[in-house]
C-alpha angles and dihedrals in degrees: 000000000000106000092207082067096047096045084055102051080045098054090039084062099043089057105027098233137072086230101053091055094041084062089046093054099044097240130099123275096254088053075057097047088040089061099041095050090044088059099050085051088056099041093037097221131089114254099192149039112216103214137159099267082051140266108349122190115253111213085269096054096051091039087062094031088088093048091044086056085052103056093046088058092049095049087052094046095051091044088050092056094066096032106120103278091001100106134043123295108253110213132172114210101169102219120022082215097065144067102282098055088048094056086042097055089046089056081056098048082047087042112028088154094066106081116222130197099207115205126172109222125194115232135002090253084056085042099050094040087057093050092049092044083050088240088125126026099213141355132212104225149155104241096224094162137018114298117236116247121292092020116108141188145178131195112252118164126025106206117204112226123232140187118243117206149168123264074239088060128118088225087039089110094038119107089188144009129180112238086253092066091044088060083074095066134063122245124206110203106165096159087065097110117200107246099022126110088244090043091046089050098050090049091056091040093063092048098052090055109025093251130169114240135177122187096169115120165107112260121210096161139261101309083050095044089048087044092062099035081051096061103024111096076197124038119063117171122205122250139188113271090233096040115123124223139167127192139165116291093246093061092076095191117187121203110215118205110239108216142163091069113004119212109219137191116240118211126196135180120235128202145163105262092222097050113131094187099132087207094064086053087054090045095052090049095049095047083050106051084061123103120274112252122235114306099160113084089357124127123215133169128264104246129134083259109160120249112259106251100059154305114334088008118132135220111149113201103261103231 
């Protein structure tokens, strides 16, 4: 059904006369008289009584008047969806347990009148992909390649990484140990995964300081991870400072500092360059009113990662 029809049956009822809407739409009364006829051709059935006093609604046209109203709403309300900051913030986080959602949750708590539509992706490729279709607005990601053309990105948070033991541990008592003296002890990291930006920066992480890392599973997730760290005198794995986990009481888990120097994690956002959402202007400038993270005594790979601050900005990790 052709909306121009149906906004003009709507606004010839509204004034009583073809040529008043017509006035009100901006078009010549025939173009009036053209759409309306066009639309009593398609619904079989005559909308209007031409009288004296004006255009008058036969049964028909009143019987349809409420469903005309309808469709018009709809249409605004569908154009509205898609209208720059009309419709919800679309933000990937990767995992609802880490660092980004937590920011991100705080930029709520600071903005709870800027709707988000929060999704979990699964690498950086799925996550950059989204950003340049349009179907997310911005990732939180490490940056771990070059980023293809009209997609941007700026660092925005550094994490400190931390071991995670046993009570059973030989580190168990420890509040800190250098990344030479973890060397010594072997790291199970089954979630990281061959491919991805964590996995890459693992990777790079153990080479930089001899560790020993196994990514071998299988992964059954974190509960499980933490399962199996919680019981073994042997085995410790490495988290995120800001991760949040639980776990049962008896597990007893310890989370040791890394220093000297502390590797630490780095986030960007990522966003596509030509993206009018009003929201994602509010977002950047939130992220980067925060705090910069440790620079001084922290490692961080060497990838083309962006500078926290802003496009083009630059803020290489300090190692």
């Amino acid at each position: 059904m052709d909306l121009d029809g149906v906004r003009t049956v709507v606004a010839v009822a509204d004034t009583g006369r073809f040529q008043e809407a017509a006035h009100d739409l901006g078009v010549t009364q025939q173009a009036v008289s053209k759409r309306v006829a066009a639309l009593e051709r398609e619904l079989g059935v005559r909308l209007f009584t031409r009288t004296a006093r004006g255009a008058v609604p036969t049964a028909d046209g009143h019987a349809f008047l409420p469903h005309a109203r309808d469709l018009l709403r709809a249409e605004e309300r569908a154009a509205a969806s898609v209208r720059p900051g009309g419709r919800a913030l679309r933000v990937d986080v990767i995992n609802p347990r880490i660092a980004p959602a937590q920011v991100l949750g705080d930029f709520h708590r600071a903005h709870p009148g800027i709707a988000l539509d929060v999704v979990t992706l699964f690498d950086a490729r799925a996550a950059v992909d989204a950003v340049r279709s349009g179907s997310v607005d911005a990732s939180f990601r490490a940056v771990a390649h070059p980023l293809p053309d009209g997609v941007a990105a700026v660092r925005v948070l550094d994490e400190p990484i931390e071991v995670l033991t046993g009570p059973a541990h030989a580190l168990a008592a420890t509040a800190a140990i250098t990344p030479a003296e973890l060397a010594a002890h072997p790291i199970w990291m089954p979630a990281a995964v061959p491919g991805t930006e964590w996995g890459a920066f693992y990777d790079e992480l153990a080479a930089a300081f001899g560790l020993t890392l196994d990514v071998n599973g299988p992964n059954f997730g974190t509960d499980a991870l933490l399962d199996v760290v919680a019981g073994s005198p042997t085995l410790a794995t490495l988290v995120g400072e800001r991760t949040r986990l639980v776990w049962p009481a008896g597990h007893d888990l310890r989370r040791v500092a890394v220093r000297g120097p502390t590797p630490v994690y780095p986030h960007s956002l990522v966003w596509r360059s030509d993206n009018p959402h009003a929201a994602l202007t509010v977002l950047r400038g939130y992220l980067a009113s925060l705090p910069p993270g440790p620079e001084a005594g922290t490692w961080g790979p060497a990838w083309p990662i962006a500078g926290r601050g802003g496009p083009g900005s630059g803020r290489a990790a300090r190692s």
